[in-house]
C-alpha positions as a Python dict, from the first residue, in 0.01 Angstrom:
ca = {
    (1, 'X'): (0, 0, 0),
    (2, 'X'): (136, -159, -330),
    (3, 'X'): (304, -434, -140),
    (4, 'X'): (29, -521, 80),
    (5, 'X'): (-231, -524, -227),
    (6, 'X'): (51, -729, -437),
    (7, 'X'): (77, -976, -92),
    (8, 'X'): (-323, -1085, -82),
    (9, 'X'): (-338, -1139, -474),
    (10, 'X'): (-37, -1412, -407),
    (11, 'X'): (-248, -1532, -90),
    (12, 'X'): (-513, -1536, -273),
    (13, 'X'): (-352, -1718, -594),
    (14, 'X'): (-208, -2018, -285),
    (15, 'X'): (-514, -2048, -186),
    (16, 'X'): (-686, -2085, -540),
    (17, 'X'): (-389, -2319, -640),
    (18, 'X'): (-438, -2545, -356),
    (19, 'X'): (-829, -2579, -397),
    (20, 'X'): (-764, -2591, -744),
    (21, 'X'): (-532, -2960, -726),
    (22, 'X'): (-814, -3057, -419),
    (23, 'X'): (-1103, -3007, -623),
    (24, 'X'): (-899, -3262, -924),
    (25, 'X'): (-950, -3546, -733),
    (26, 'X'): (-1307, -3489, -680),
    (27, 'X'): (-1500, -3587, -948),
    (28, 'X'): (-1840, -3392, -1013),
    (29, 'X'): (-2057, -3446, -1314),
    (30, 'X'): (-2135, -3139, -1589),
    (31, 'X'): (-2342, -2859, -1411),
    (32, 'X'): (-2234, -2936, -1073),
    (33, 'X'): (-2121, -2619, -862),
    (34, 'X'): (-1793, -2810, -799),
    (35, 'X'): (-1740, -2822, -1165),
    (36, 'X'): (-1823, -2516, -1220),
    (37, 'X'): (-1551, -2369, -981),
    (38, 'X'): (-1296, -2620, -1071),
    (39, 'X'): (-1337, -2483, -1424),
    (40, 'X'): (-1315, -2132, -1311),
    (41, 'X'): (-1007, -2215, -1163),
    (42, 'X'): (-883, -2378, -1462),
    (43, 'X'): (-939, -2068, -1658),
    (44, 'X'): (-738, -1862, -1368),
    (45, 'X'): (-461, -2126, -1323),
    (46, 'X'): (-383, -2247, -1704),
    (47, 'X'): (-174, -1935, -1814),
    (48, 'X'): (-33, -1959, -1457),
    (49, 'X'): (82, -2342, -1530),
    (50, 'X'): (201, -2341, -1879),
    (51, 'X'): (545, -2269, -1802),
    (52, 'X'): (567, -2508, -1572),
    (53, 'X'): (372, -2772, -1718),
    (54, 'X'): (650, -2734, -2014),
    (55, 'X'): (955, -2718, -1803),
    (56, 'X'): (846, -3008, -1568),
    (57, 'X'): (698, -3341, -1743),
    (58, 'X'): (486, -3529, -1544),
    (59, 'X'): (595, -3793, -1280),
    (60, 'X'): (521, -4139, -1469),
    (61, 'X'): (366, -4356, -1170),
    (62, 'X'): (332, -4686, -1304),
    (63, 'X'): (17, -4622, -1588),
    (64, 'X'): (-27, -4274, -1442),
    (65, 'X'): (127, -3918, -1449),
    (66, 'X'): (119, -3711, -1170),
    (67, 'X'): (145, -3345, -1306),
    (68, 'X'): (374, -3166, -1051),
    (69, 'X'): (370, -2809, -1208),
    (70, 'X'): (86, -2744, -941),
    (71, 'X'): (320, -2783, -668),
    (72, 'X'): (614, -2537, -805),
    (73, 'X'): (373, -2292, -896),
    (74, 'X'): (264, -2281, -520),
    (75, 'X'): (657, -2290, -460),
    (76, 'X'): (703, -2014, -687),
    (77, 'X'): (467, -1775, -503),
    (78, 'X'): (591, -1887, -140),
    (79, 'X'): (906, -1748, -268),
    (80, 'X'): (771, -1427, -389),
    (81, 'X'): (561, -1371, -90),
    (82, 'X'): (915, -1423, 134),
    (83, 'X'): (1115, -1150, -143),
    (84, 'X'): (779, -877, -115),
    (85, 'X'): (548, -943, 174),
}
């Protein structure tokens, strides 16, 4: 029961990652309902990111960073779905 519970908050948390890093590169003006999710995700995903975002600096691209802790926090819960679910 525990597991299963524990297994659809880290489905849900993939999920919310990966809308969370599709919504970034759509922009949408103050107000906007697309904002307004994109900063509830932010809220959600920040203390989430932290870590990362201070273990892993971003990628320098030429003029721009690409911030990569998105993509080993969804690594991160792949793995602990595989070790509980």
């Amino acid at each position: 029961m525990l597991s299963g519970l524990l297994c659809q908050v880290l489905d849900l948390a993939r999920w919310a990652v990966l809308i969370w890093v599709v919504l970034s590169w759509i922009p949408a003006p103050t107000g906007h309902p697309l904002r307004n999710v994109k900063d509830l995700l932010d809220r959600m995903l920040n203390p989430l990111l932290r870590p990362f975002r201070s273990l892993i600096p971003p990628l320098r691209a030429g003029t721009v960073g690409v911030d990569l802790s998105p993509l080993a926090l969804f690594v991160a819960i792949y793995i602990l779905q595989s070790i509980v679910c």
